[in-house]
Wavefront OBJ file of the C-alpha trace (Angstrom):
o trace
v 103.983 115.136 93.234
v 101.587 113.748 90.826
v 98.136 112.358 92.286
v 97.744 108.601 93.296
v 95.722 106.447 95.519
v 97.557 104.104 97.893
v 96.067 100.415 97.487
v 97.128 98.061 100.188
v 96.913 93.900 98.900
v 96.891 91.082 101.372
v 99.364 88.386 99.779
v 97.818 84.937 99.998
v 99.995 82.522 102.699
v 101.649 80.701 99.879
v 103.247 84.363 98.349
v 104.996 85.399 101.749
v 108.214 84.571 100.071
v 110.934 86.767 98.485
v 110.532 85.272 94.802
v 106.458 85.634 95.146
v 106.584 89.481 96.567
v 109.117 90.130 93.978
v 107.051 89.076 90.873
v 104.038 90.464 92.632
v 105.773 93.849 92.156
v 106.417 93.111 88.833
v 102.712 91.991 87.819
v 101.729 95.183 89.715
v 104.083 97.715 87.861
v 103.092 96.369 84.776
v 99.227 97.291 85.774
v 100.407 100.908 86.874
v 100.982 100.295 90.695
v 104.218 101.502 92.178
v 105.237 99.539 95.372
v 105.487 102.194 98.509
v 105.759 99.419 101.607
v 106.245 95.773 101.905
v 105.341 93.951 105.089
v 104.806 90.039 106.005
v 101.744 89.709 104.623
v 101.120 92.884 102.295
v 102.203 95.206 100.208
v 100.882 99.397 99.728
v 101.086 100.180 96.705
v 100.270 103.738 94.852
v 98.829 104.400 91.282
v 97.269 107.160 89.558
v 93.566 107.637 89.175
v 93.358 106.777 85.446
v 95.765 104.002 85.851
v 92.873 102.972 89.162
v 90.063 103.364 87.078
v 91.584 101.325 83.985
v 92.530 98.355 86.406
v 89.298 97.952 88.409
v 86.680 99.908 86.113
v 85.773 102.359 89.172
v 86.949 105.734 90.152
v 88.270 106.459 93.726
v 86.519 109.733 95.336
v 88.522 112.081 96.682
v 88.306 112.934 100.638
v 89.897 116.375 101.666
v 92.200 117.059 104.644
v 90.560 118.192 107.936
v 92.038 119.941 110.749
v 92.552 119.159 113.953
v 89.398 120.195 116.136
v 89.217 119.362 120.036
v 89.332 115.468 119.874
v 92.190 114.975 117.354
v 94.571 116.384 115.293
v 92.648 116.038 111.779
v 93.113 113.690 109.080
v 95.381 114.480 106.224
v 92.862 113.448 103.429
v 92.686 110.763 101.090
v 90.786 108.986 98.937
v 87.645 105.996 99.433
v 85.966 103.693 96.547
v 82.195 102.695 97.469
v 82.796 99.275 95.421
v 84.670 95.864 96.546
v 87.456 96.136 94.520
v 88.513 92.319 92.483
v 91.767 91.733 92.381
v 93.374 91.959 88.835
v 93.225 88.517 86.906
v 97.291 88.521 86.882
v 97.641 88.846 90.686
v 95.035 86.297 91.571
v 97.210 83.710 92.323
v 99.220 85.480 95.001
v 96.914 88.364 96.004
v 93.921 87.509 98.874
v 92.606 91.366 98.658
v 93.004 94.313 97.394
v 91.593 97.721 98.687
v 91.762 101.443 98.960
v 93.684 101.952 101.921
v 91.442 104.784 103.839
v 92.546 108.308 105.100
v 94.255 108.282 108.382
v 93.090 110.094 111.811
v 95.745 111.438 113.734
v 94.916 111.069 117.051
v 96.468 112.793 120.589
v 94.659 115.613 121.754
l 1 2 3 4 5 6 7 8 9 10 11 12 13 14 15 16 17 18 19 20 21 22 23 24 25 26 27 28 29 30 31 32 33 34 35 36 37 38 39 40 41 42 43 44 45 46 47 48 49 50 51 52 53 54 55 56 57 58 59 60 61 62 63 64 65 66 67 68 69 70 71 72 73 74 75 76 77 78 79 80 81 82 83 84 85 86 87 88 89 90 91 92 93 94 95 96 97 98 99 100 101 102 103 104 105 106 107 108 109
């Protein structure tokens, strides 16, 4: 599988609709994002680095795995931008925010 970042955008109130979420995917695509998850009120979204740093004019930095230790199970890596990211000109009138969505902890032990 090739290497991507997972972006998560929080739709504006007025694009929690079918027609809105569905041209949001389309704007998106067009920019290089490739819908993974829809929800109420956002949408995750995955895109390669190059395709990142073209859209926002950053890079993302990588962050490895870690293993578990003896308060959790580890985190399975990821990747974290220092910068607010602004949300693509074309998405602005259905997209609130837009960010890097961070590396998980998995918790339990």
């Amino acid at each position: 599988m090739k290497p991507s970042i997972n972006v998560a955008m929080t739709l504006k109130s007025s694009a929690r609709k079918p027609a809105a979420i569905a041209e949001i995917q389309k704007i998106a695509q067009s920019l290089g994002f490739l819908a993974s998850a829809t929800g109420r009120a956002s949408i995750s979204f995955r895109i390669d680095p190059e395709a990142f740093e073209r859209v926002f004019g950053v890079s993302a930095q990588p962050v490895p795995p870690r293993p578990a230790n003896e308060r959790d199970f580890g985190a399975p890596g990821g990747d974290v931008v220092d910068a607010e990211l602004t949300v693509p000109q074309e998405l602005r009138p259905y997209v609130e925010t837009i960010g890097v969505m961070p590396p998980g902890r998995r918790f339990g032990q």
